[in-house]
C-alpha positions in Angstrom: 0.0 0.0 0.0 2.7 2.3 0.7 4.2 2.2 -3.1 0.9 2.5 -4.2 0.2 6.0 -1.9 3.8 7.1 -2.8 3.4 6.7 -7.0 0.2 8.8 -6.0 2.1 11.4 -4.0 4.6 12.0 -6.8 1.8 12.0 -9.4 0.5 14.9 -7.7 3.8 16.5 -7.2 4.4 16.1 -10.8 1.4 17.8 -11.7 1.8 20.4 -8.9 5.4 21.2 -10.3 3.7 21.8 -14.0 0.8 24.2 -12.7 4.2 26.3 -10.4 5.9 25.6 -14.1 3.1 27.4 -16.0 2.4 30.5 -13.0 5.9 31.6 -13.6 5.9 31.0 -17.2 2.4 33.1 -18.0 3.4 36.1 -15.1 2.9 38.5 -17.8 -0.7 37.5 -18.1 -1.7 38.3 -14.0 -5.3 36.2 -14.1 -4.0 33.5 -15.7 -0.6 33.0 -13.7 -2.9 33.7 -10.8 -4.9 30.7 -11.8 -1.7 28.4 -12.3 -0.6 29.1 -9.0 -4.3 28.5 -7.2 -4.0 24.8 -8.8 -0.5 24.4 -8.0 -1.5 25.1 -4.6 -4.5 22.7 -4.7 -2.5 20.1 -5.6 -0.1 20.5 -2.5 -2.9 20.4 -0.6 -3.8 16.4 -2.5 -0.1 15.5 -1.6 -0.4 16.6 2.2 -4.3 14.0 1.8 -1.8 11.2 0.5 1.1 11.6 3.1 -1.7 11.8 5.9 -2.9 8.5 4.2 0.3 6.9 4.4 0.8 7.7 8.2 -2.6 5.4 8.6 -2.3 3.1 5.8 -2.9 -0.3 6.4 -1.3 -2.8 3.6 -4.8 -4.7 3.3 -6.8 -1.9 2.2 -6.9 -2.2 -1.4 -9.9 -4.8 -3.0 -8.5 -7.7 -5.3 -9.6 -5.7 -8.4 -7.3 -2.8 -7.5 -5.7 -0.1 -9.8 -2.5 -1.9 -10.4 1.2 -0.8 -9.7 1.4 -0.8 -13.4 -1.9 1.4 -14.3 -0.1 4.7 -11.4 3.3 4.0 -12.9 2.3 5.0 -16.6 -0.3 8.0 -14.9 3.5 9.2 -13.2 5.1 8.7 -16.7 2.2 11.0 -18.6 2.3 13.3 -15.6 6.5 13.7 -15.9 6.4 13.9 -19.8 3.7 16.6 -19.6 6.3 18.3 -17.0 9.6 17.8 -19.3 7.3 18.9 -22.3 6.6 21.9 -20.8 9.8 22.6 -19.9 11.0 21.8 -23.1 9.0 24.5 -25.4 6.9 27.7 -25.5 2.9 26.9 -25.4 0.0 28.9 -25.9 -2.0 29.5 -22.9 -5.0 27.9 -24.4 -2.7 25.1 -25.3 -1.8 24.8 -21.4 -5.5 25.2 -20.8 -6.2 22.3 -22.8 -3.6 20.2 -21.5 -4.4 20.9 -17.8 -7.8 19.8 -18.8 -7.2 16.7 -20.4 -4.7 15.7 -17.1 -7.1 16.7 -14.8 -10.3 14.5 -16.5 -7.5 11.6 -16.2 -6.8 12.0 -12.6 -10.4 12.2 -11.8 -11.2 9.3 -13.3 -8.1 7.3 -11.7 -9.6 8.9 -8.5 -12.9 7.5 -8.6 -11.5 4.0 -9.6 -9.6 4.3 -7.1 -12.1 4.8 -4.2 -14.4 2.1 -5.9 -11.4 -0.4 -5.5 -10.2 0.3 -1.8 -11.9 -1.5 1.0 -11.1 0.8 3.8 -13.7 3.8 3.7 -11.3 6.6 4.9 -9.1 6.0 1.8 -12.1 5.7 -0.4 -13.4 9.2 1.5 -9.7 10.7 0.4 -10.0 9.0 -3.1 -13.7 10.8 -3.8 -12.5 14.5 -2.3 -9.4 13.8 -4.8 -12.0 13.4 -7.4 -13.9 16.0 -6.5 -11.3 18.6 -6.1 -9.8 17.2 -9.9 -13.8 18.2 -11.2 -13.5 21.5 -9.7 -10.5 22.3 -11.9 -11.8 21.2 -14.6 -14.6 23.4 -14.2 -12.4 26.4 -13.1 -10.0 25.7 -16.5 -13.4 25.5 -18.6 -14.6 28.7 -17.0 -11.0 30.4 -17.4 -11.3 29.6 -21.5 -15.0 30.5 -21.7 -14.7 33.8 -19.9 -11.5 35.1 -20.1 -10.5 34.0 -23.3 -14.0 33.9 -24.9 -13.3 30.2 -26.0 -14.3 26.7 -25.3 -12.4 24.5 -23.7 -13.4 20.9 -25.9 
């Protein structure tokens, strides 16, 4: 269980370190760096959910279904290619929209899997507010395009 709750700590880093990436990277542009750094924060608050997690974790707590080892190790590697991408070149900030989008509707989905496949009902509690918090961005990112940029997001 332990593995498991760190490869989910370090997704969330990952992703954390790509919204900090993007505040710094879109300063000139004050709402929108504003909005990077609101997620980055967010997800620092997931990572303190899954070290608080790991404290209590038992090792029995995950169903015979679970996600696999496997399934949060390629999540990490799409999370850490996003970051070296990033990194790596100059995007639009629609084009970062759309990419924090498309992470986020991942992570959401891994979250609710998640919580379905964990027999112990705190980490099933802490997989459904991940989830939840993952919808809100999506909705904030959707929001950001529609309003501030006068564009969908799909």
């Amino acid at each position: 269980m332990q593995r498991f709750l760190n490869l989910c700590e370090e997704i969330e880093q990952t992703v954390a370190a790509v919204y900090r990436y993007w505040e710094d990277g879109f300063s000139e542009d004050i709402p929108l760096s504003t909005l990077w750094g609101k997620l980055a924060d967010d997800e620092l608050d997931h990572i303190r959910q899954v070290q608080l997690a790991k404290r209590v974790a038992m090792e029995n707590v995950l169903s015979q279904n679970a996600v696999t080892i496997e399934s949060l190790q390629k999540a990490l590697a799409k999370a850490k290619n996003l970051l070296a991408e990033v990194k790596q070149r100059d995007i639009s900030g629609v084009a970062a929209l759309r990419a924090a989008i498309r992470i986020e509707e991942e992570f959401s989905k891994a979250h609710l899997l998640n919580a379905t496949r964990v027999k112990d009902k705190s980490m099933q509690a802490m997989f459904e507010s991940l989830a939840r918090a993952d919808e809100q961005h999506i909705a904030t990112l959707r929001n950001y395009c529609e309003s501030v940029l006068g564009k969908a997001s799909d």
